[in-house]
C-alpha positions as CSV (number, residue, x, y, z in Angstrom):
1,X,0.0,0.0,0.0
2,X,3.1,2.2,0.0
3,X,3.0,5.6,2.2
4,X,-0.7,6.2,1.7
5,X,-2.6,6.8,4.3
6,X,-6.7,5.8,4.6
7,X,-9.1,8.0,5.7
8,X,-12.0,6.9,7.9
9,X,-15.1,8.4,8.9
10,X,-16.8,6.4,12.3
11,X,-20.5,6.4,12.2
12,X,-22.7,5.4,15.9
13,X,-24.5,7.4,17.6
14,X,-23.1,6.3,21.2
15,X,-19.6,8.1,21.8
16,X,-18.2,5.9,24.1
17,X,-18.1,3.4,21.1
18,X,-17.0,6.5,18.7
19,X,-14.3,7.5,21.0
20,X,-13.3,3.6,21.8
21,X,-12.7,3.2,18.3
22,X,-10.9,6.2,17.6
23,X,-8.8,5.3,20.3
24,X,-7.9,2.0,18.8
25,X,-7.4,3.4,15.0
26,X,-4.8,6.2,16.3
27,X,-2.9,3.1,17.0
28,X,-2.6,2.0,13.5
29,X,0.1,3.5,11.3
30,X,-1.7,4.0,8.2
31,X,-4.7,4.8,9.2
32,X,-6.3,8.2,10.0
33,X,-10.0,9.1,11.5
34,X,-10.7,12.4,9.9
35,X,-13.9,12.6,11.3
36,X,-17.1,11.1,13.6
37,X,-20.8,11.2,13.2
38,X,-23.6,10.8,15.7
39,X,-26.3,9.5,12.8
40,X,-26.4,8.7,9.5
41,X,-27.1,12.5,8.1
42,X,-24.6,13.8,10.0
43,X,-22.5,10.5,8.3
44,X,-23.3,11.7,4.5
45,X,-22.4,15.0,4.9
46,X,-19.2,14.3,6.4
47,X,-18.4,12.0,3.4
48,X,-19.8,15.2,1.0
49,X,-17.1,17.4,3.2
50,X,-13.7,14.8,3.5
51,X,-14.3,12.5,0.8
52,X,-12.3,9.5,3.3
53,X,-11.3,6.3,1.2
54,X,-13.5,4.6,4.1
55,X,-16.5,4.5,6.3
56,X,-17.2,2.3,9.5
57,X,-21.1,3.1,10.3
58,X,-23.6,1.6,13.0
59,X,-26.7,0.0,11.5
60,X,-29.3,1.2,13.5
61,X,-29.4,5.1,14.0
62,X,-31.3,8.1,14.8
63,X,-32.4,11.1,12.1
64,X,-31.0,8.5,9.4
65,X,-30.2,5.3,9.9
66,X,-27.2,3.2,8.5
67,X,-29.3,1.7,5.3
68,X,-30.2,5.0,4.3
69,X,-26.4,6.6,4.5
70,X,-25.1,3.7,2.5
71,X,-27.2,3.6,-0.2
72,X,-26.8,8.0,-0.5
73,X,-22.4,7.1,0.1
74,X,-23.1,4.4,-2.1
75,X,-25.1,6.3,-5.3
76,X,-22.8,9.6,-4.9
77,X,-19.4,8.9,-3.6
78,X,-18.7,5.2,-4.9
79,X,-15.3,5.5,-3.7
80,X,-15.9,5.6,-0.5
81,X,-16.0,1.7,0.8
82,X,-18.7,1.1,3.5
83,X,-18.1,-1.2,6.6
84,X,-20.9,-2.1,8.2
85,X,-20.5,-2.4,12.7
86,X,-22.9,-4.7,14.0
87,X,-24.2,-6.5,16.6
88,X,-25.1,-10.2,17.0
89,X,-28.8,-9.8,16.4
90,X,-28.7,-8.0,13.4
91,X,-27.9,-10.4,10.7
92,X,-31.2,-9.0,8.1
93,X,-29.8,-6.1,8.6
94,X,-26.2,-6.7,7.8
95,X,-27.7,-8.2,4.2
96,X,-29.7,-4.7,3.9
97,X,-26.5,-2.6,4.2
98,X,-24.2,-5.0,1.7
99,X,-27.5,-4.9,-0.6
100,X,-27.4,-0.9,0.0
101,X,-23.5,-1.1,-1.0
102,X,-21.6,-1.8,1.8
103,X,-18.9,-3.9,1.1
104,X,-18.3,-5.7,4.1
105,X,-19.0,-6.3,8.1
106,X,-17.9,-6.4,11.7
107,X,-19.1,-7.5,15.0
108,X,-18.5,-4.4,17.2
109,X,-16.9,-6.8,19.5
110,X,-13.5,-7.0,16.6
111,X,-10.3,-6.2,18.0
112,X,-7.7,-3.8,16.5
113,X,-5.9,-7.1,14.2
114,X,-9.3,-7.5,12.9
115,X,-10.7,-3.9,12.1
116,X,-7.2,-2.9,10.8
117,X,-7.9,-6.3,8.4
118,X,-11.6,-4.9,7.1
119,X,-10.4,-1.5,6.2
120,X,-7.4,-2.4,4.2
121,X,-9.5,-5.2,2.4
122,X,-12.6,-2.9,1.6
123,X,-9.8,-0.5,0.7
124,X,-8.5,-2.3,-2.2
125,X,-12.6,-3.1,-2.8
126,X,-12.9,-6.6,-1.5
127,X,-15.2,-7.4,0.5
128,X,-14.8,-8.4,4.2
129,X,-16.9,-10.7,6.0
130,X,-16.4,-10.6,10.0
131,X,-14.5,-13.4,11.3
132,X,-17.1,-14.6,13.4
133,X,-19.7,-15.2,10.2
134,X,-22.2,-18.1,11.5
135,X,-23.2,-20.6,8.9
136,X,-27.3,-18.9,8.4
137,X,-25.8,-15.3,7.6
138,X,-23.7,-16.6,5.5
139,X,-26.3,-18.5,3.4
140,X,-28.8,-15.7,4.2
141,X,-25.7,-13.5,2.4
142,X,-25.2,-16.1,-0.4
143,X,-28.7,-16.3,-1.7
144,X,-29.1,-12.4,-1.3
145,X,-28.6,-9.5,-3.9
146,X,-25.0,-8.9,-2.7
147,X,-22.4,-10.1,-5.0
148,X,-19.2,-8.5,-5.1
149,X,-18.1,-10.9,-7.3
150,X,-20.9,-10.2,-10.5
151,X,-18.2,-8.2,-12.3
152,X,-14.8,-10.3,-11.8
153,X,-12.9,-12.4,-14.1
154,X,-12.9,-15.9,-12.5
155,X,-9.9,-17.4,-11.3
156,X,-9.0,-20.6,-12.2
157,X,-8.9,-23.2,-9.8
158,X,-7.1,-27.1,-9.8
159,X,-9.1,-30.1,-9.4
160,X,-8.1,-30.1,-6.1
161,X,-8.5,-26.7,-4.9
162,X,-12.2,-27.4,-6.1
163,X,-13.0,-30.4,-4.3
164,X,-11.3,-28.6,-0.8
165,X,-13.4,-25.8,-1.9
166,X,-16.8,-28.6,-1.9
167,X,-15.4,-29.5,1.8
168,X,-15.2,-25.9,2.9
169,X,-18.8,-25.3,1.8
170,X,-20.0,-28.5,3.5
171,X,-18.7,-26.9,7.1
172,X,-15.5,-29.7,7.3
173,X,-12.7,-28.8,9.4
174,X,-9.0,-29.1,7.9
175,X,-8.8,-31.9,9.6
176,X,-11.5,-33.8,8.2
177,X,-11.1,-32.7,4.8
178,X,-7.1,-34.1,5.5
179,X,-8.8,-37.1,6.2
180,X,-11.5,-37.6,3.6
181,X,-8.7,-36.3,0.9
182,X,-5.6,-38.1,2.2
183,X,-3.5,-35.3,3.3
184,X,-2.3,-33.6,6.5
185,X,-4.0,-30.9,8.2
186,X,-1.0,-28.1,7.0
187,X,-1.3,-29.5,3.5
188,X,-5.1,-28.4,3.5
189,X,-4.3,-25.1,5.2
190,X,-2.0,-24.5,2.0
191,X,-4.9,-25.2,0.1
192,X,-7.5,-23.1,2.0
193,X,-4.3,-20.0,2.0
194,X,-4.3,-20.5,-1.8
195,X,-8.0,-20.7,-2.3
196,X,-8.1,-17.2,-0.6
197,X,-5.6,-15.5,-2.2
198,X,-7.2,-16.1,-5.4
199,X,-10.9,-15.5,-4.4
200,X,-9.5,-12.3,-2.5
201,X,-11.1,-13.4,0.8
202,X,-10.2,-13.6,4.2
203,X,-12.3,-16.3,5.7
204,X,-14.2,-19.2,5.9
205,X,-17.6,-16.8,5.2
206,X,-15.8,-15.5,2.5
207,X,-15.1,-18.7,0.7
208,X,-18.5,-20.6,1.3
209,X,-20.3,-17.0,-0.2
210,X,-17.4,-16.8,-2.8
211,X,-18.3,-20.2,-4.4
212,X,-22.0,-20.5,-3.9
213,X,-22.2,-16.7,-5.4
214,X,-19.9,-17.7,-8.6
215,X,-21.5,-21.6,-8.5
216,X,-18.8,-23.3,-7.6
217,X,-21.0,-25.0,-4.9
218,X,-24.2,-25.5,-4.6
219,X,-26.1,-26.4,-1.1
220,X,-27.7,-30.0,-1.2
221,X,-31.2,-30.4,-1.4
């Protein structure tokens, strides 16, 4: 990423949160909060005013509410990556803000490694699913409108990328896929590491809703 540094606006209308957060980006070389906003107005006119590379926003806000911001950041400052904070209960709404043009998510429970991960992936406009993705919001994700992946040119994977890929999908651990394929547990993590890299994701989530979005998998049934 070279010198450049990224340029966040926090979005929550509770300031402990705000000022928790801020706390914990100032500790992160190359990133820099320009800006906080109490609700989502407040959010798209700071965006109109400081034009940051990135956005971290609350769902569920007074005046206007997360949704709304995204999809205004979203229509007139495409630029501008949106990362959704939520909490554990809010998984419909998570799929509204990706459908609004958010391009990714976190619990608001992330630590710093975690946070600093989302922004620099939604920086470079991949998407970022939080770390701690159950397996219904990430189906609820895969059969929603959200699909990052609509425009990209497919990678190419090996026979058996594909079939750890099929594993991956079906919830199997490394070392059950190191099992069922004949290989060791670090021999699959090479394989998941690789699958990644090409599909551009960071997790498990990201995989599954990689492959079911592009139909390399399809649930059974």
């Amino acid at each position: 990423m070279g010198n450049y540094i990224i340029k966040v606006v926090i979005a929550d209308d509770h300031e402990i949160f705000r000022d928790g957060l801020q706390l914990m980006l100032s500790k992160i070389a190359d990133i820099k909060v320009v800006d906080e906003a109490c609700n989502g107005l407040q959010l798209v006119n700071s965006v109109k005013e400081h034009r940051p590379d990135i956005v971290l926003t609350d769902i569920i806000m007074p005046v206007m509410d997360g949704i709304t911001a995204a999809k205004n950041i979203h229509t007139n400052f495409p630029d501008t990556g949106i990362i959704a904070l939520s909490m554990f209960d809010e998984e419909h709404y998570i799929v509204d803000m990706l459908e609004s043009g958010a391009m990714g998510y976190l619990l608001k429970n992330a630590d710093k490694t975690e946070i600093a991960d989302a922004i620099k992936t939604v920086y470079v406009q991949n998407p970022y699913y939080c770390k701690l993705t159950s397996s219904r919001l990430t189906r609820i994700i895969s059969s929603s409108k959200f699909n990052p992946y609509a425009k990209m040119n497919m990678p190419v994977f090996t026979d058996k990328e594909k079939e750890v890929i099929r594993f991956i999908c079906a919830e199997h651990t490394n070392k059950e896929i190191g099992e069922l394929m004949y290989m060791s547990s670090r021999t699959v993590e090479g394989y998941r590491a690789r699958i990644q890299e090409k599909m551009k994701v960071k997790s498990t989530a990201g995989i599954v809703i990689f492959a079911l979005k592009t139909g390399l998998y399809k649930f059974p049934g």
